[in-house]
C-alpha positions as CSV (number, residue, x, y, z in Angstrom):
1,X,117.3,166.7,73.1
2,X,119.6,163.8,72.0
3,X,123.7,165.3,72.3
4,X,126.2,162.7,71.4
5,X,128.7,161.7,74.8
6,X,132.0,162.5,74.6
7,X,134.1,159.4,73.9
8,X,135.3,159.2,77.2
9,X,132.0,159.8,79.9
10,X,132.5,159.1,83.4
11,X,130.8,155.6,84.2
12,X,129.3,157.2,86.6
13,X,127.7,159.6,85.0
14,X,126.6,157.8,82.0
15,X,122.9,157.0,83.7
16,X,122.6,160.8,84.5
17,X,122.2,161.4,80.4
18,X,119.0,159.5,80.9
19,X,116.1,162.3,79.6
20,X,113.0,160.2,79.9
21,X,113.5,159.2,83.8
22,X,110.3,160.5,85.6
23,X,112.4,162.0,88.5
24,X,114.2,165.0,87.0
25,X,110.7,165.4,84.8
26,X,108.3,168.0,85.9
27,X,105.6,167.3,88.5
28,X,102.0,166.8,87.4
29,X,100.7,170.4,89.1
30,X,103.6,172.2,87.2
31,X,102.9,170.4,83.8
32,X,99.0,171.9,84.3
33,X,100.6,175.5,84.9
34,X,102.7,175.3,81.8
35,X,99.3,173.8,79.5
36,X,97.3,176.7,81.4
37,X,99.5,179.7,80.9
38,X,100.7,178.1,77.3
39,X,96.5,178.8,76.7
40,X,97.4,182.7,77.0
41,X,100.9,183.2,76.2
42,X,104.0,181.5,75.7
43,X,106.9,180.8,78.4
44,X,109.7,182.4,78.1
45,X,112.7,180.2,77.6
46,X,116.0,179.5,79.6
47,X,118.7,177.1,80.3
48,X,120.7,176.4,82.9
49,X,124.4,174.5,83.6
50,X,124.6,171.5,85.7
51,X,128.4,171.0,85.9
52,X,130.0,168.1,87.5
53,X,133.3,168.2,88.0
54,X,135.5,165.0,89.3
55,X,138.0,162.1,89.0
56,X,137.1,160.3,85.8
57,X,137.8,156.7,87.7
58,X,134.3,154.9,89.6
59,X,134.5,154.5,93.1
60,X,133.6,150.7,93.2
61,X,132.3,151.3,97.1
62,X,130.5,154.3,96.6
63,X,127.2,154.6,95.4
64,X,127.0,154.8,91.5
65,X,130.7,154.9,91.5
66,X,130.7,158.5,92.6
67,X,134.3,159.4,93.3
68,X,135.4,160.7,96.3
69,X,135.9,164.3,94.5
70,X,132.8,164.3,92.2
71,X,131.3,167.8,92.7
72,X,129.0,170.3,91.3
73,X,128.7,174.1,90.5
74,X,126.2,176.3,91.8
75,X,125.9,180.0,92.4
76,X,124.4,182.2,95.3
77,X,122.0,184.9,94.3
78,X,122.7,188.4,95.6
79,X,120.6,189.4,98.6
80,X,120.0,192.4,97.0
81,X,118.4,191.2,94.1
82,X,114.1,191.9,93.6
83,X,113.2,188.5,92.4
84,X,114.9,184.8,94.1
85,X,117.1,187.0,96.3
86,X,119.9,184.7,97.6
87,X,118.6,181.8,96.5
88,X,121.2,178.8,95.2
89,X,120.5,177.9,91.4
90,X,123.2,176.9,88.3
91,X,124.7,179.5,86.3
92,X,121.9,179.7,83.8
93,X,119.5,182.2,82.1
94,X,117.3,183.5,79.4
95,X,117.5,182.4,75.9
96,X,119.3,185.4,73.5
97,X,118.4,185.4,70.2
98,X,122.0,185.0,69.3
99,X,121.9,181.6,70.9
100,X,122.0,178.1,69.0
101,X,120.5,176.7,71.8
102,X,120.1,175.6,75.0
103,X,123.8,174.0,75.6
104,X,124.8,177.9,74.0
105,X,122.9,179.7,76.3
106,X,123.9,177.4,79.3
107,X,127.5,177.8,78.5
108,X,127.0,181.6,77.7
109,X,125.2,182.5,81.3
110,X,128.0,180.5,82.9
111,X,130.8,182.7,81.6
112,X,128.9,186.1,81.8
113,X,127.7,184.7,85.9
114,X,131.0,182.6,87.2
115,X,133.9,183.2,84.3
116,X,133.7,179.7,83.4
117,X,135.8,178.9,80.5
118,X,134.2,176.8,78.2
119,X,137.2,175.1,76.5
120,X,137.4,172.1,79.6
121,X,133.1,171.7,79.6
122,X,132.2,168.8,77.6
123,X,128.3,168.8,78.0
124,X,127.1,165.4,77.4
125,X,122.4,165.7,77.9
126,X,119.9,168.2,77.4
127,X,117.2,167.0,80.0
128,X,113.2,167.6,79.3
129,X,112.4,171.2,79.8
130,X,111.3,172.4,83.6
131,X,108.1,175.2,83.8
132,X,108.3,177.1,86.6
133,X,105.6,178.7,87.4
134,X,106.9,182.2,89.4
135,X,109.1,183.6,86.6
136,X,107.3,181.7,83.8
137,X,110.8,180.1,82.1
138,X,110.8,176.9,80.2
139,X,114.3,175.6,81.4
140,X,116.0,173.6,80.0
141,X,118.8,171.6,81.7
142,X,122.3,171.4,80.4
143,X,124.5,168.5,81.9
144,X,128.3,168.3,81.6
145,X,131.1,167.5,82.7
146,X,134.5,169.3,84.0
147,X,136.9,167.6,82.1
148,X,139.7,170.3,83.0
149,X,138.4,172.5,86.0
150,X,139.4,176.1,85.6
151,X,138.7,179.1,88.0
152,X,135.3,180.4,88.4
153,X,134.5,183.4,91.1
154,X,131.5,186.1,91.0
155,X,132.0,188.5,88.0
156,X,128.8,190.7,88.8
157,X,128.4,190.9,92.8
158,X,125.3,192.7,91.8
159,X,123.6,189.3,90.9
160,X,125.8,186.9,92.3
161,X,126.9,186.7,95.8
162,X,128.8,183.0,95.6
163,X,130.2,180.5,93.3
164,X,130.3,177.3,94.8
165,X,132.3,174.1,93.3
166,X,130.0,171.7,96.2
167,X,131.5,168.5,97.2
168,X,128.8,165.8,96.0
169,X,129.7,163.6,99.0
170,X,128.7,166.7,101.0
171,X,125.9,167.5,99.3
172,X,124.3,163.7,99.0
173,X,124.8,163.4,103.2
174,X,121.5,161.6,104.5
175,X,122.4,164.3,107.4
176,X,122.1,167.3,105.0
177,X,118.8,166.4,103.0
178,X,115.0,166.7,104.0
179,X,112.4,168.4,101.7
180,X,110.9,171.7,102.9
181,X,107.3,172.8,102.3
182,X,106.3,176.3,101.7
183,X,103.7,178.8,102.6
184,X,101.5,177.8,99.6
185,X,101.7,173.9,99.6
186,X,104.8,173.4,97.4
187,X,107.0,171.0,98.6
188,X,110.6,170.3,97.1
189,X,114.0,168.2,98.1
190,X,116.2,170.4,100.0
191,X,120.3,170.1,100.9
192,X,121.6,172.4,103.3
193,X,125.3,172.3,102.4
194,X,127.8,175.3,103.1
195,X,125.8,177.4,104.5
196,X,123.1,177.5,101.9
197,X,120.1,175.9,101.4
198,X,119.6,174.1,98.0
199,X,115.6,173.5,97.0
200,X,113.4,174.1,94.2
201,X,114.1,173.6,90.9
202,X,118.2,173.4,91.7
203,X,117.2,170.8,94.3
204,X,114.8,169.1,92.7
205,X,117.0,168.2,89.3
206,X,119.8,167.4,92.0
207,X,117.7,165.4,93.5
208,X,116.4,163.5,90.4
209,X,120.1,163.3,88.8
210,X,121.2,161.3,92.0
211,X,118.2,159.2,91.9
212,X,118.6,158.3,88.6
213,X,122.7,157.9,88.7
214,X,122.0,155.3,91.7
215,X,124.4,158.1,93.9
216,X,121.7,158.0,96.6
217,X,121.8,156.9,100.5
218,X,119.4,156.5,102.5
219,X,117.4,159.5,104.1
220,X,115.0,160.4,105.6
221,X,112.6,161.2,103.4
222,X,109.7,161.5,105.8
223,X,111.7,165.1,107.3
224,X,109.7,167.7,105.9
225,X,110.3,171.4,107.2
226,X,108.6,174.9,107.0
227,X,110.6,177.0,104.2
228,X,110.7,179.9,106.0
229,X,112.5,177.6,109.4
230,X,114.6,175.9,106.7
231,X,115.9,179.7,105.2
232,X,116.2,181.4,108.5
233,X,118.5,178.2,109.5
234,X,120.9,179.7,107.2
235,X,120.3,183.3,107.2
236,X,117.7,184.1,104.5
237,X,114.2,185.0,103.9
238,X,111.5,184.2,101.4
């Protein structure tokens, strides 16, 4: 979906509005999924908020130009909860019928799940819908960017057990990223950042918004762990 940038984008995050870069696109397994299930029924759709926040001024020595403050929004899923139970994702959800679309319903979930205000969020790409194959969502990812950071904290503990504004420098740390593998074959980039561990689709479009920004180090990308290992390391479970 084509959204005009606002008139005064980040450099470096101008290459992160790219939609048809292979990395943040869907892998080949979950594109079958979506054709096979699409045969039968039809996936439910969602959106989610990838929200960068950070000094509009390039770093000329850092990688893409991130700045030394650049960081991103995610949120903790209550332990409690029956389905992806403390798992790390962007404030994001199912489509209402009230919504415009997907940049709505992104902006929408973030308010109802973190308190976000919407008045500083300039979103600037809708990226190629993501299947995923457990809860059967067609999401659609919303990038933007923090012009004017505001407070954000859990509204629901219920659902939500953290809001997290996650340094990028910390996050992108060859030391903090590996790929984990689980149970049934599916392998995804991982981050383990503040006590969490970020994988699946969260880290996969991370991981494919930093490839395609050029915000990358090197790392090791032959470290591949056991999911279950990689969640008990900070404190969770499948």
């Amino acid at each position: 979906m084509t959204v005009e940038l606002p008139a005064q984008l980040p450099e470096w995050l101008t290459r992160a509005a790219d939609p048809a870069a292979d990395a943040v696109s869907s892998s080949a397994k979950a594109r079958a999924l979506r054709r096979i299930f699409a045969l039968t029924s039809t996936p439910r759709q969602a959106a989610v908020l990838v929200l960068f926040g950070g000094s509009p001024t390039p770093d000329p020595d850092a990688p893409g130009g991130l700045p030394a403050d650049a960081e991103v929004l995610l949120t903790q899923r209550a332990a409690t909860m029956r389905q992806h139970r403390g798992q790390v994702a962007f404030p994001g959800g199912a489509v209402d019928p009230g919504d415009s679309g997907p940049i709505a319903t992104a902006l929408r979930e973030a308010g109802e799940e973190t308190g976000l205000d919407p008045a500083g969020v300039e979103p600037f790409a809708v990226l190629p819908k993501l299947f995923v194959p457990p809860s059967r969502f067609d999401v659609a990812p919303v990038l933007a960017y923090w012009r004017t950071p505001g407070d954000v904290r859990v509204v629901d503990e219920g659902e939500t057990e953290r809001v997290v504004r996650v340094p990028l420098a910390q996050l992108l740390d060859p030391a903090n990223r590996f790929s984990v593998r689980s149970p049934m074959g599916y392998q995804s980039p991982a981050f383990q950042v503040d006590g969490m561990l970020v994988w699946g689709l969260t880290g996969g479009i991370l991981a494919g918004i930093s490839e395609i920004a050029c915000w990358d180090q090197e790392w090791d990308r032959g470290d591949v762990r056991d999911l279950e290992t990689a969640l008990a390391a900070v404190g969770m479970t499948l």
